[in-house]
C-alpha positions in Angstrom: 96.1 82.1 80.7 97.4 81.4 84.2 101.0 80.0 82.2 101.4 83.0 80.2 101.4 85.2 83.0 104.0 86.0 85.6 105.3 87.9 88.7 108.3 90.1 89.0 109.7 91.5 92.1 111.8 94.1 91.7 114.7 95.0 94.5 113.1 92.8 96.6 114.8 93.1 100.1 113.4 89.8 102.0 114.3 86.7 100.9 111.2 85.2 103.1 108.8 87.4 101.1 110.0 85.7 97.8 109.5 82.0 99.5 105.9 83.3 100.7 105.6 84.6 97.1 106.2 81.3 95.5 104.1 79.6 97.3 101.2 82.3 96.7 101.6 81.7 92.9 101.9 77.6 93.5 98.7 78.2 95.8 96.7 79.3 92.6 98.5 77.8 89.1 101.0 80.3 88.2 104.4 79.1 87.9 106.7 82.3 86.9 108.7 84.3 89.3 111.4 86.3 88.0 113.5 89.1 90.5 115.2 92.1 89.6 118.3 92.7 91.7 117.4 91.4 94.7 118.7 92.7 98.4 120.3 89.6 99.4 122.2 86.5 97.3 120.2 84.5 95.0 119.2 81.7 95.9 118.6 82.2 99.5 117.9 79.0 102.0 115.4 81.6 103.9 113.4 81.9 100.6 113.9 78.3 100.3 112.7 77.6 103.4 109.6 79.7 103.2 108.3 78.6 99.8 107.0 74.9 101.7 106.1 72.9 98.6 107.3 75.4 95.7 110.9 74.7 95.8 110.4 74.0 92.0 109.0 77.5 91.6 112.4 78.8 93.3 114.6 76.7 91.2 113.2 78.4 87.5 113.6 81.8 88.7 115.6 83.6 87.1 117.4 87.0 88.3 117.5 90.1 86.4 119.9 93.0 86.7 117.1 95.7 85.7 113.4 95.6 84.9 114.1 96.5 81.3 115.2 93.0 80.8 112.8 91.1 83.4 109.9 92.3 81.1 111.4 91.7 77.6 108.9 88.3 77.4 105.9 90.1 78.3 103.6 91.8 75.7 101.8 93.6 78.6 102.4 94.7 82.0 101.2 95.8 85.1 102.3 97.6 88.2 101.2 97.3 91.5 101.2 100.5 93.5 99.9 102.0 96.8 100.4 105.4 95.7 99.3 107.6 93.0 101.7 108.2 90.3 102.4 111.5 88.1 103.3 109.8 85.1 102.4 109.0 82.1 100.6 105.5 83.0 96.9 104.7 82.7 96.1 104.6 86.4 93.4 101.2 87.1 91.5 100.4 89.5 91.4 96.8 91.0 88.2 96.0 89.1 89.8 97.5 85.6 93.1 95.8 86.3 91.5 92.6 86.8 89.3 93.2 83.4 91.8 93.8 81.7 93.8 90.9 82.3 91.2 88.2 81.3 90.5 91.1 78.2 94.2 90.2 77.7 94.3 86.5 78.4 96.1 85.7 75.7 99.3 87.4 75.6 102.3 87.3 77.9 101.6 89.1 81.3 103.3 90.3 83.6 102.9 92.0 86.9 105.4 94.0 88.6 106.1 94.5 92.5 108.5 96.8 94.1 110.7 96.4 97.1 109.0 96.3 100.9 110.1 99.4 102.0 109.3 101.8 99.3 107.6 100.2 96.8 108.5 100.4 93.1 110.5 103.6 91.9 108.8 105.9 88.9 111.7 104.5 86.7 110.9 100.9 87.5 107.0 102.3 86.3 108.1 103.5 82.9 108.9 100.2 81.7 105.0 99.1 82.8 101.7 100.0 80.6 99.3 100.8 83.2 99.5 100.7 87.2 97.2 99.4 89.5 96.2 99.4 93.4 94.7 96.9 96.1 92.3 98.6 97.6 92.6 99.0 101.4 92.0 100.8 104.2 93.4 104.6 104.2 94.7 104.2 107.7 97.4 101.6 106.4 97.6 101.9 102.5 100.7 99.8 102.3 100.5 95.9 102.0 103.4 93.0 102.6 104.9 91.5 99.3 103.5 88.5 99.5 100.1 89.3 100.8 100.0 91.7 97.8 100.7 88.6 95.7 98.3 86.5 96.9 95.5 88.9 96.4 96.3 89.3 93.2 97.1 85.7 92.4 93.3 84.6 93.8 91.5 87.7 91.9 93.0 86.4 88.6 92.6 82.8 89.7 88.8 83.4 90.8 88.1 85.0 87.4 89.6 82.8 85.4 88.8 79.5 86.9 85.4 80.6 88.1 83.8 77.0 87.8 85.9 76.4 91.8 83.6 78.5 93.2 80.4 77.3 92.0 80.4 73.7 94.2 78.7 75.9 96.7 76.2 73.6 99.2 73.0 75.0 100.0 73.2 75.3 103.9 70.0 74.8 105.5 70.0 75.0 108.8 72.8 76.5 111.5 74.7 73.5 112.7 74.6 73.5 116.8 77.6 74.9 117.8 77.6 73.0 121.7 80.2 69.7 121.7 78.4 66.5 121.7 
């Protein structure tokens, strides 16, 4: 499930945020990173520099001049918005959005992000088949790239490879904090 599904950031204006965001995907299994016209020349050294230990997640991805063809391998796919949308997309919450990808765990995903400063533009939406939000606080609705990647990327990885979190140790006692 976690190699048939895949991130695209569309405009995306930082070249750091796309390092960060290959090292979210690394951080959890997924591999595919794909950009659609990004702000600055591909490949940057910034991004480069940012993505730490995947450089090899850097290296396969590919640019895209619009989202129409960044999605053409995906049977399904999501995007992520802080705002409410009039259009005609089945609005999900986190919960149904992360239902519906293990529903879907066996077709091509992918999951769309828009650029920092204004997220992604109804015309980038049209191309998706439902539209999602991280929930967060209403004083600050807005969330970094790559911190709305890695949310994602551990939801899906948490449901999917569920058996991580189950090593738990029971914790008896509270362990004296004092140095000694």
């Amino acid at each position: 499930m976690i190699n048939r599904t895949g991130f695209i950031l569309v405009k995306p204006q930082l070249p750091e945020n796309i390092g960060f965001s290959a090292r979210c995907l690394k951080n959890f299994g997924f591999s595919s990173l794909d950009l659609v016209s990004p702000k600055e020349h591909w490949p940057s050294k910034k991004a480069i520099a940012t993505s730490v230990g995947a450089k090899n997640i850097l290296k396969r991805t590919k640019v895209f001049s619009s989202v129409e063809k960044a999605i053409n391998k995906y049977d399904i796919v999501y995007a992520s918005s802080a705002r409410k949308r009039d259009i005609n997309k089945k609005h999900l919450s986190f919960n149904e959005f992360i239902k519906s990808v293990k529903r879907n765990k066996n077709k091509k995903i992918g999951i769309m992000f828009g650029p920092e400063a204004s997220g992604l533009s109804n015309e980038d939406i049209v191309y998706c088949n439902y539209i999602f939000k991280i929930p967060v606080s209403k004083k600050l609705e807005s969330i970094n790239l790559s911190h709305s990647l890695i949310i994602v990327c551990y939801e899906i990885f948490k449901n999917i490879k569920s058996s991580y979190f189950n090593k738990d140790k029971k914790l008896n006692d509270v362990i004296n904090k004092k140095k000694t």
